[in-house]
Wavefront OBJ file of the C-alpha trace (Angstrom):
o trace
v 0.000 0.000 0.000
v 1.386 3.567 -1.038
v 1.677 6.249 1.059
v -1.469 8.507 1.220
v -3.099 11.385 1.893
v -6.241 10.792 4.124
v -8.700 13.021 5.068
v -10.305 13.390 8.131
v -13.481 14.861 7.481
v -15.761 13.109 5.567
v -17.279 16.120 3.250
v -13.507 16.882 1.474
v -13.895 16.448 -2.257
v -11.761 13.839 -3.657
v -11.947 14.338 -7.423
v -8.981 17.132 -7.162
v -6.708 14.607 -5.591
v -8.274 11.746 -8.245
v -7.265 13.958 -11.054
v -3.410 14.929 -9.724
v -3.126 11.430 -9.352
v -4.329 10.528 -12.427
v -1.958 13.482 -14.481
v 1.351 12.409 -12.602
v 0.332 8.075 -13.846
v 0.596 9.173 -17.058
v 3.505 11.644 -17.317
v 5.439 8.759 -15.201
v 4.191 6.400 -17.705
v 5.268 9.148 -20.523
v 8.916 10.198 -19.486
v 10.314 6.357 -19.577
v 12.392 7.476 -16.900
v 10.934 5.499 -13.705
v 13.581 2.965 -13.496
v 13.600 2.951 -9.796
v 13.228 5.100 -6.846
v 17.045 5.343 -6.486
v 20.949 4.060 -7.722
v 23.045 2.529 -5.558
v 22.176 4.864 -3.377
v 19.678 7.422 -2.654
v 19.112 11.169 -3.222
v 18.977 12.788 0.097
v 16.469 16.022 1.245
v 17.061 17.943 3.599
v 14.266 18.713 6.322
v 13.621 22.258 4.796
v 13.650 21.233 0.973
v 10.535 22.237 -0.679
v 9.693 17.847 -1.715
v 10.089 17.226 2.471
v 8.285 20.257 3.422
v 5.472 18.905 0.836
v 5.195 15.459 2.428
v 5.910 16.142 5.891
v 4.871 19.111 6.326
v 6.019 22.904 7.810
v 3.266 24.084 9.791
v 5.211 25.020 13.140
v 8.163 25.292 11.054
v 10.286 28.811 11.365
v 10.463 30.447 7.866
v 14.402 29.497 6.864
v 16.800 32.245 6.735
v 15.259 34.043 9.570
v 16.865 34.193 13.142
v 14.107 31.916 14.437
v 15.623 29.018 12.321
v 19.131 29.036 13.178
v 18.268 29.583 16.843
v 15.560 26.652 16.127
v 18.136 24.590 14.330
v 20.687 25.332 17.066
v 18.501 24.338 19.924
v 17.552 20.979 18.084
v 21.338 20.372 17.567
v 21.772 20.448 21.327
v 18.663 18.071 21.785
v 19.672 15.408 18.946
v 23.275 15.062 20.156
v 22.247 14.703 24.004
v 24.417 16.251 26.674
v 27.415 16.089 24.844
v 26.055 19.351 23.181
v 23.791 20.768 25.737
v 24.737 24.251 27.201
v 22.730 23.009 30.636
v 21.926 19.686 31.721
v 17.836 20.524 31.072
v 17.680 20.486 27.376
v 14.349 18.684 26.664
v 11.884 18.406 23.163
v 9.750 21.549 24.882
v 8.170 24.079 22.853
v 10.510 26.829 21.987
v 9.478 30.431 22.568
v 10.989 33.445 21.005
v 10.905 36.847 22.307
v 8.069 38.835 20.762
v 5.976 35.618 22.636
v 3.993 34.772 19.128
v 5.940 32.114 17.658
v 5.991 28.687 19.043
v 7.904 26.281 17.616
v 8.036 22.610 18.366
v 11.408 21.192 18.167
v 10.463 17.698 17.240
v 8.629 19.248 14.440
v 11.965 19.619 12.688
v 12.932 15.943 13.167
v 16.065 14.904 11.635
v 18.617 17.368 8.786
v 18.188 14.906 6.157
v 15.757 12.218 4.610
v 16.043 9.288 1.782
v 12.687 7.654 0.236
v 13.962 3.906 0.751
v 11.876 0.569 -0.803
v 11.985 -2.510 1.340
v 10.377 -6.046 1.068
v 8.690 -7.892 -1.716
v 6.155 -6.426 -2.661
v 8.285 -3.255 -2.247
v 7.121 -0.403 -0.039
v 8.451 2.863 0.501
v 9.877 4.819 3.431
v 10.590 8.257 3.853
v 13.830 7.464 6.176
v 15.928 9.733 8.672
v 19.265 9.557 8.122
v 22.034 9.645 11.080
v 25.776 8.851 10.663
v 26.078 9.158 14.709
v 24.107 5.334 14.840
v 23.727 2.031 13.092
v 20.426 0.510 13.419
v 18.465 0.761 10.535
v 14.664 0.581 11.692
v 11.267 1.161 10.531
v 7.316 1.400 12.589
v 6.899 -1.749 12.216
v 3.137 -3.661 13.400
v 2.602 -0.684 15.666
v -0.001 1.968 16.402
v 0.090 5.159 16.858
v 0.093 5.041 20.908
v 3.623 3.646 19.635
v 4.956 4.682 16.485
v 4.289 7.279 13.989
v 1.308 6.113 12.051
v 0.576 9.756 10.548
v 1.068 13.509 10.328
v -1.268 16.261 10.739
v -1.204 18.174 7.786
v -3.922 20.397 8.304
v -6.980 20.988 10.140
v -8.854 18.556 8.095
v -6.272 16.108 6.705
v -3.516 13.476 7.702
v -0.800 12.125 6.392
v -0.956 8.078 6.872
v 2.488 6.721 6.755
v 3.444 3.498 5.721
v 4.268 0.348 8.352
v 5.996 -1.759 7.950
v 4.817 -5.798 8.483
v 6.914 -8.685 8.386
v 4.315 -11.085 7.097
v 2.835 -8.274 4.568
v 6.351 -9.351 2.676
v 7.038 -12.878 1.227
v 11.671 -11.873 1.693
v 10.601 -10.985 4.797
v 12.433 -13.584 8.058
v 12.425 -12.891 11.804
v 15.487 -13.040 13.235
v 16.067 -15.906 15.646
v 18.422 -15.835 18.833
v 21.010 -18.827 17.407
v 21.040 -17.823 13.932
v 22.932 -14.184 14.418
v 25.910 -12.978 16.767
v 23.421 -9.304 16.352
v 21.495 -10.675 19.172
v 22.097 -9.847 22.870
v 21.597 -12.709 24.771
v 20.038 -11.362 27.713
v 17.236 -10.548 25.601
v 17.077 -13.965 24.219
v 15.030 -16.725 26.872
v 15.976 -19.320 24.614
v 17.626 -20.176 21.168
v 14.591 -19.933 18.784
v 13.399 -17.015 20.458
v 12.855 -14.081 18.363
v 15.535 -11.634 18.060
v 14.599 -8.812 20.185
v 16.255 -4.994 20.939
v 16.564 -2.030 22.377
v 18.584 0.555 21.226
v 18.797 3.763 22.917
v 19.398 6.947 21.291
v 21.676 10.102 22.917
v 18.338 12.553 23.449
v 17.161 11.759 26.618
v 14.648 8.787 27.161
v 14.380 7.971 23.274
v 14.909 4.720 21.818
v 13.436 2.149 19.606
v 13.044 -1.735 20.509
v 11.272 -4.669 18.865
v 12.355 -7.480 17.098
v 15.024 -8.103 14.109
v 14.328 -9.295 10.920
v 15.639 -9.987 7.421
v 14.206 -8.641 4.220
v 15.790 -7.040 0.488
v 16.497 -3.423 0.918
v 16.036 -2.438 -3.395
v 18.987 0.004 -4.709
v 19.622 0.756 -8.204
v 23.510 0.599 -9.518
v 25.368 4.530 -9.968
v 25.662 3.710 -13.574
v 24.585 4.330 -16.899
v 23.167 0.529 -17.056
v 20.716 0.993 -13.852
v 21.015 -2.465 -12.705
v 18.312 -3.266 -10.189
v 20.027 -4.519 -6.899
v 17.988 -6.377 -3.818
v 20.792 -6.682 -0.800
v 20.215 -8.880 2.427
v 19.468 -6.631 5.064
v 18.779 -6.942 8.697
v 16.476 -4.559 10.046
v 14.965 -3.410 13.111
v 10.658 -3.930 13.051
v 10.173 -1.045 15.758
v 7.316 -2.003 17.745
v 7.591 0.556 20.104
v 9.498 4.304 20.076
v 10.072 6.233 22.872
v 11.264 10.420 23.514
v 11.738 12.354 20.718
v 11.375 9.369 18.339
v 7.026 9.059 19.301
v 7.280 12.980 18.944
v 8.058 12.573 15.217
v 11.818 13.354 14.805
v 12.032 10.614 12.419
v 8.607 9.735 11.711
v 8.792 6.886 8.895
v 12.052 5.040 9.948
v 15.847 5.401 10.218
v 18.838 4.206 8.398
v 22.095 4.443 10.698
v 25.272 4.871 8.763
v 27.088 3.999 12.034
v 30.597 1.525 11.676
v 28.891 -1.703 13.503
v 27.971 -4.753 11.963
v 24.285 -3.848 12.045
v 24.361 -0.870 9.145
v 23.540 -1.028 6.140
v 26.893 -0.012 4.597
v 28.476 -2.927 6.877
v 26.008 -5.410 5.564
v 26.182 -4.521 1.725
v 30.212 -5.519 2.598
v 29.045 -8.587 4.187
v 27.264 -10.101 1.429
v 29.361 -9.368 -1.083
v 27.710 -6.007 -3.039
v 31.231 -4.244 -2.527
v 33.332 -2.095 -0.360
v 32.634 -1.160 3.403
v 32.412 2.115 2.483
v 29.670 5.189 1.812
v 29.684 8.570 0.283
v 27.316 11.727 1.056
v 26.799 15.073 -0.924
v 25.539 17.713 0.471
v 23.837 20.284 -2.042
v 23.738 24.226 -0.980
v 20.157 23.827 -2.332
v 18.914 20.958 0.303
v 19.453 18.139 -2.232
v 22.073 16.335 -1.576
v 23.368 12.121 -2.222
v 24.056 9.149 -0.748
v 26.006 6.254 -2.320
v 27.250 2.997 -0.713
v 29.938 0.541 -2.111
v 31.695 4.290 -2.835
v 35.626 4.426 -2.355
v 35.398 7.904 -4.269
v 38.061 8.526 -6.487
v 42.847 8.616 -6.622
v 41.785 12.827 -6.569
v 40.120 12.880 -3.361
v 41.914 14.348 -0.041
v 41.895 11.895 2.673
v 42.582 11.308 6.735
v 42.401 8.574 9.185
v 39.650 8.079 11.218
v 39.333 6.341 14.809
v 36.734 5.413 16.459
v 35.843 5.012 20.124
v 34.547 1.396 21.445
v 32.023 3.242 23.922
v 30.927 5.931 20.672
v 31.428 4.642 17.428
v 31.462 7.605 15.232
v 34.090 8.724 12.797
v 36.482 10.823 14.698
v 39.397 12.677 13.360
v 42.258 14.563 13.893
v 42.508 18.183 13.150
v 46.863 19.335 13.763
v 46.527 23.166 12.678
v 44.016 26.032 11.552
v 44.797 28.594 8.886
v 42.449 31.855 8.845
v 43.674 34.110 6.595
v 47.420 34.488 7.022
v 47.259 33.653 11.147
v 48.112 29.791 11.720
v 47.748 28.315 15.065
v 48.655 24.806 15.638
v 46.753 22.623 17.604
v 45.736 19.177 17.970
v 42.238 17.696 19.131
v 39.791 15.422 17.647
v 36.690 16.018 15.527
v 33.500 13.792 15.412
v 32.194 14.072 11.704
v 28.738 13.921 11.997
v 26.100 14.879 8.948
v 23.179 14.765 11.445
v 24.627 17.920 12.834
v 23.271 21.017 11.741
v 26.189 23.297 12.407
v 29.342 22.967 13.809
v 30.758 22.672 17.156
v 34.004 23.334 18.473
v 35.920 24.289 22.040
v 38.407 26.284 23.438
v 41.442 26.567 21.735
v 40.393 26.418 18.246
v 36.932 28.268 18.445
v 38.211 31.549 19.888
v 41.271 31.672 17.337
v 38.713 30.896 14.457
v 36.108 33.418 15.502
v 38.426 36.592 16.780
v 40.986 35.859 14.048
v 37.609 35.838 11.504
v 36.189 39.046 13.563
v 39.900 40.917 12.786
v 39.480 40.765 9.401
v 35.846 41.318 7.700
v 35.491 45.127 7.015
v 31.517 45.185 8.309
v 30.378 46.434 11.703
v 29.185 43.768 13.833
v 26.075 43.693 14.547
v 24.516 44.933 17.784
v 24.452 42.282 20.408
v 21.043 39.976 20.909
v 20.460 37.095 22.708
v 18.337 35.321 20.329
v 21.067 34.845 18.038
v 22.723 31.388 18.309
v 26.066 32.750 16.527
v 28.602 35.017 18.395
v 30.414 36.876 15.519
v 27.752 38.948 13.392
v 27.936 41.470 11.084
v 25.482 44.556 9.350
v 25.644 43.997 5.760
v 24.384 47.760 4.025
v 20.983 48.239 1.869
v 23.139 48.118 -1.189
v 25.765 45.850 -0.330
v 25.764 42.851 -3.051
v 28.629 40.958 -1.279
v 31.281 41.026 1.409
v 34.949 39.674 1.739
v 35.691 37.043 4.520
v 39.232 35.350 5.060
v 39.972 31.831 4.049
v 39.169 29.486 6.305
v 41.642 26.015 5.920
v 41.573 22.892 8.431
v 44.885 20.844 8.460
v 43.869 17.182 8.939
v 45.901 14.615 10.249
v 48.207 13.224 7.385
v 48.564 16.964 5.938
v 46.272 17.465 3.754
v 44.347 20.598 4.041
v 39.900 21.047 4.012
v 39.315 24.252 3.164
v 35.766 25.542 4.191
v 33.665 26.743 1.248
v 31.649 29.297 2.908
v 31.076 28.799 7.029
v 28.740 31.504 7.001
v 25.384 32.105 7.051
v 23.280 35.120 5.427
v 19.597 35.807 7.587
v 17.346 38.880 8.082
v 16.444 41.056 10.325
v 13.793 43.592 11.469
v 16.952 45.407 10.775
v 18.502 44.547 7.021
v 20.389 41.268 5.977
v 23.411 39.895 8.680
v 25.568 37.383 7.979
v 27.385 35.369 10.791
v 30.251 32.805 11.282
v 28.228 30.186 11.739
v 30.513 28.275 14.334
v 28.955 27.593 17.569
v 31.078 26.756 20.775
v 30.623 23.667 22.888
v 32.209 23.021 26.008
v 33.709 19.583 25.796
v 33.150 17.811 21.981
v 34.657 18.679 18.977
v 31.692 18.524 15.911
v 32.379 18.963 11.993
v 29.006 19.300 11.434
v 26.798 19.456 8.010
v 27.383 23.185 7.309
v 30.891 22.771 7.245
v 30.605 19.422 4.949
v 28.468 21.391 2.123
v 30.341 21.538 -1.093
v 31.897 18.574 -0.709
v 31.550 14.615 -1.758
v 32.277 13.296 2.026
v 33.288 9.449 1.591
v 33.317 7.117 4.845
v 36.175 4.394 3.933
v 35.177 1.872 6.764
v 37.683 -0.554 5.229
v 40.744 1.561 5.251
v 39.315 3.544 8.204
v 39.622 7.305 6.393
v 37.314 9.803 5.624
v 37.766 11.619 1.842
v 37.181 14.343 0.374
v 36.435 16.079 -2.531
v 34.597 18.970 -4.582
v 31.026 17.920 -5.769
v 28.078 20.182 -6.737
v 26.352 16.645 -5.875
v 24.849 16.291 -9.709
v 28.040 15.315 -11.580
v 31.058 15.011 -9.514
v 33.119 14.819 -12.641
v 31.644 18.441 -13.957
v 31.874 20.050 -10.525
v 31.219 23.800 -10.281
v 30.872 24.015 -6.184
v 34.716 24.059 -5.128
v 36.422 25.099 -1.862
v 38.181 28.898 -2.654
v 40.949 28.444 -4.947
v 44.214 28.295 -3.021
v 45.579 30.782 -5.555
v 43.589 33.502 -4.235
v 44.692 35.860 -1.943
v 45.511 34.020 1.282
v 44.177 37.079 3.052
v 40.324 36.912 2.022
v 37.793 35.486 -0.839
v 34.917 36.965 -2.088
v 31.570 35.992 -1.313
v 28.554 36.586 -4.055
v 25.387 37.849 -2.215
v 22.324 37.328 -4.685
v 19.156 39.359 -2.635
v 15.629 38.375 -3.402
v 12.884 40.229 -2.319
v 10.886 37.115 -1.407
v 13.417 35.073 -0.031
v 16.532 35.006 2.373
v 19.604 35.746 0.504
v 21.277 33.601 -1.614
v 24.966 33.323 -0.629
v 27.854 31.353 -2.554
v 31.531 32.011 -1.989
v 32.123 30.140 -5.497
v 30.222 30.297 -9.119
v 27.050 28.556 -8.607
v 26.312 25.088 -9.762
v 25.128 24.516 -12.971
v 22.019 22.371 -13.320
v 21.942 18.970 -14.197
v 21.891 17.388 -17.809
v 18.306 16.371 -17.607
v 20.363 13.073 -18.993
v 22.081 12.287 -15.787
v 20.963 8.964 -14.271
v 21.339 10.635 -11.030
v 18.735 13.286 -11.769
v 16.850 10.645 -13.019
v 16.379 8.917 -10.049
v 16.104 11.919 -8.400
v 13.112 13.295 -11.110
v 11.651 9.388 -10.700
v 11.118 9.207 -6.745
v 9.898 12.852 -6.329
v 7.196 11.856 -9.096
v 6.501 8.770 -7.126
v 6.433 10.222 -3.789
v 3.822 12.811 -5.578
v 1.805 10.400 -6.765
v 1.833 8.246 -3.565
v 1.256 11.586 -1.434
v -1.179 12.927 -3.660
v -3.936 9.637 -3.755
v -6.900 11.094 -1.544
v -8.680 8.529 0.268
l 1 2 3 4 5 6 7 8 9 10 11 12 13 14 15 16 17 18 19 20 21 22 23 24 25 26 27 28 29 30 31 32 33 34 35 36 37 38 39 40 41 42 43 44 45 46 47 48 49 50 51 52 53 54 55 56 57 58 59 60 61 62 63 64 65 66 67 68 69 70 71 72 73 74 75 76 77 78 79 80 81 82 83 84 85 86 87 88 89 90 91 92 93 94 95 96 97 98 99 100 101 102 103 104 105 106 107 108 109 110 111 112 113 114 115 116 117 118 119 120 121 122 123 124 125 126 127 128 129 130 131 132 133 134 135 136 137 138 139 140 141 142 143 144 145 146 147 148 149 150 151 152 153 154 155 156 157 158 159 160 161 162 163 164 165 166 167 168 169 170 171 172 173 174 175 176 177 178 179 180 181 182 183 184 185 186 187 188 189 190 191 192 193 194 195 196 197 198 199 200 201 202 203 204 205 206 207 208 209 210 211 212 213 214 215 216 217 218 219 220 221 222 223 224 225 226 227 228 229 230 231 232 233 234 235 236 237 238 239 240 241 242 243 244 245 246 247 248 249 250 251 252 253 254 255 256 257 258 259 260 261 262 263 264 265 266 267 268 269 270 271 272 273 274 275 276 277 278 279 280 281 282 283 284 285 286 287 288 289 290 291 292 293 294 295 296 297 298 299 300 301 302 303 304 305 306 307 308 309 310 311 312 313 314 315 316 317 318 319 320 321 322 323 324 325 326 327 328 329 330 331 332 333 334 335 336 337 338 339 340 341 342 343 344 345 346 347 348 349 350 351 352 353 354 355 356 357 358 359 360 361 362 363 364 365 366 367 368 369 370 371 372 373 374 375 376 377 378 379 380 381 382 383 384 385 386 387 388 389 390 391 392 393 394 395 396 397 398 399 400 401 402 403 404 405 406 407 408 409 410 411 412 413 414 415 416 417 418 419 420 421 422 423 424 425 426 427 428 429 430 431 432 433 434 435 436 437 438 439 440 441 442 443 444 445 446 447 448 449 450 451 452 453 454 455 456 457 458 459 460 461 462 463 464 465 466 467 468 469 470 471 472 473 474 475 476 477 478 479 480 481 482 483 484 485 486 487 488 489 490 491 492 493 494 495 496 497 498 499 500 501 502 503 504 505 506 507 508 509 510 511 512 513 514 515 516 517 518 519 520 521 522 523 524 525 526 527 528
């Protein structure tokens, strides 16, 4: 059963949604370009792109670009890494209040940064999955209801979004798990050796976690080539019977795929069974499309360090030996936790003051008046006319040498008072975080076999035609230029380099990409 639109009153007219559904068959059915709902791999959306807004909704959302959504997204960071991040030790999913006392936000409302629409099982159903590097487990509502899972989504006052569950005897690849068939099982939640595999696995927000029973099914990808070769891989998957904290609130309403380095992932298992490397890539597109390959080594060109990581936190952690801002150079060692489900980064005391007041010495703007809604300390007036502004070059020297230059760290927003722009750097008191703003620009691939982390320019459409590059070494070392593109009906538009250039509408990767939006309207779309 697709996803659908349901309404809950009984007088709504469904010929309108009969009709869109109808229009998008046949132009699916036209364009011959619905060869899946993916490649080896996914296209990933972030929470504010305009195809999530559209199926999850943004009622209670803050309008992006304004000061409401970084402190929003700020605030959420804290929550969704746990303590580690929290500025007290009473950071909770509570409604979020700004100062004028007329906006309410509700932080679960902005779930997780980025989503992937998945297909699982035989027949195959689709998913609309959180993704998290920071775990491993992928899971999905699974024979619940909604006193404990996510079974739907307001939408409005009169209609719901039903999400799909997913059942273990709704699909004929689907196996339950038993307690002497797989070393995934803890034993003290297995009574005896045909006992169903159960779980619980906890999540760092406070009091959220999912648990139920593991099972096997086909998780269908597409191959990352021209020949689109249809690929079902062996997965073992969590059937979450029950969710708990933030998790029943709706941060990741449909499911999650961890991208974490145990066994349990799903890059680990496409290794296991022989699909190809232990290793992943992600994209992250200054639009909010972004992509997600596994079996992905990347390429010779690609910069690269060593990760570790910790037995007790098994994220990808790595070493940063120096900071260049500008001329200034400060070295330093401390680790890094790479972590795409982090909104901005995070970083402490040494390297965050000599970032920001080495930043702060040399952009030529006044800084803006202090408020305490802001999330970001170092902010600065940008004029009526002003179509751009020069910040210094920002370079982080990884462990091994090589050098990951930032391609723009900050962030453009209004004000009652004109545009601002801010280093968008945020400091923590004891955890280093590269987080997803500083990743943008870049193809980031997770080499689990040869435990390193690479890098390389990608506008995340076609990495071999890449337009979205970090600044150009050969500039001056002193400061780049940053473009500043002002629209009257939207935040501004800010790029330190020449903007992408859009896809060849020829690209398989677009074609996925143009395939699972059209299928995720025509699922989203069917009125019932």
């Amino acid at each position: 059963m697709a996803l659908a639109w349901t309404s809950s009153s009984s007088s709504y007219s469904v010929s309108s949604g009969s009709y869109i559904l109808l229009a998008l068959l046949l132009l699916g059915l036209n364009s011959g370009i619905c060869h899946g709902l993916g490649s080896f791999g996914f296209d990933i959306h972030h929470r504010f792109s305009d195809p999530v807004k559209q199926i999850l909704g943004f009622e209670g959302l803050p309008q992006k670009g304004s000061v409401e959504y970084y402190v929003a997204m700020t605030h959420r960071d804290s929550i969704m890494r746990g303590r580690h991040l929290a500025a007290s030790n009473n950071q909770s999913p509570a409604p979020l209040t700004f100062a004028n006392g007329n906006d309410t936000f509700f932080l679960y409302t902005l779930g997780s940064l980025y989503y992937a629409n998945v297909s699982v099982g035989t027949p195959s159903v689709s998913y609309l999955v959180a993704l998290d590097t920071g775990s491993d487990l992928f899971w999905l509502p699974c024979d619940c209801n909604n006193s404990t899972c996510v079974t739907s989504l307001p939408k409005s006052s009169v209609l719901d979004l039903n999400l799909n569950i997913y059942s273990p005897n709704a699909s004929s690849t689907s196996k339950k798990v038993s307690c002497d068939s797989s070393n995934l099982c803890d034993p003290s939640q297995c009574p005896s050796n045909n006992s169903n595999c159960a779980y619980t696995y906890p999540y760092l927000a406070d009091n959220t976690s999912t648990s139920g029973i593991l099972v096997e099914d086909v998780l269908h990808l597409i191959t990352d080539d021209d020949q689109l070769k249809a690929i079902d891989i062996p997965i073992t998957l969590g059937c979450g019977k029950n969710e708990t904290g933030i998790l029943l609130e709706g941060s990741a309403p449909n499911g999650l795929l961890g991208l974490g380095l145990n066994s349990i992932s799903v890059p680990s298992t496409i290794a296991r069974k022989g699909q190809g490397p232990n290793s992943f890539s992600m994209c992250f597109g200054s639009d909010g499309i972004g992509r997600i390959n596994f079996a992905d080594n990347g390429t010779s060109e690609q910069k690269e360090t060593s990760f570790t990581a910790e037995p007790s936190s098994p994220s990808y952690n790595i070493s940063i030996t120096q900071i260049n801002v500008g001329v200034n150079v400060s070295k330093m060692e401390f680790t890094a936790i790479f972590d795409s489900g982090t909104s901005f980064t995070h970083l402490t005391d040494p390297a965050y003051t000599f970032i920001s007041k080495t930043f702060n010495s040399k952009v030529t703007e006044k800084r803006h008046s202090s408020n305490s809604q802001m999330p970001f300390e170092y902010c600065y007036d940008l004029s009526a006319n002003q179509t751009g502004y020069m910040i210094p070059i920002i370079n982080l020297t990884m462990k091994g040498g090589e050098q990951y230059s930032l391609t723009n760290p900050t962030e453009v927003f209004t004000t009652k008072g004109g545009y601002v722009y801010c280093l968008a750097l945020l400091k923590s008191t004891n955890i280093n975080v590269i987080g997803q703003n500083f990743m943008t620009g870049y193809r980031i691939v997770f080499n689990r076999d040869k435990k390193v982390i690479g890098w390389k320019p990608s506008n995340c459409y076609n990495d071999s035609n890449s337009n979205t590059s970090p600044i150009n070494p050969s500039q001056s070392p002193a400061a780049s230029p940053s473009s500043l593109s002002l629209s009257p009906v939207a935040s501004p538009a800010l790029s330190v380099n020449p903007k992408a250039t859009a896809p060849s509408s020829h690209s398989p990767k677009l074609k996925a990409f143009t395939c699972a939006i059209m299928m995720l309207f025509v699922s989203f779309f069917a009125i019932v």
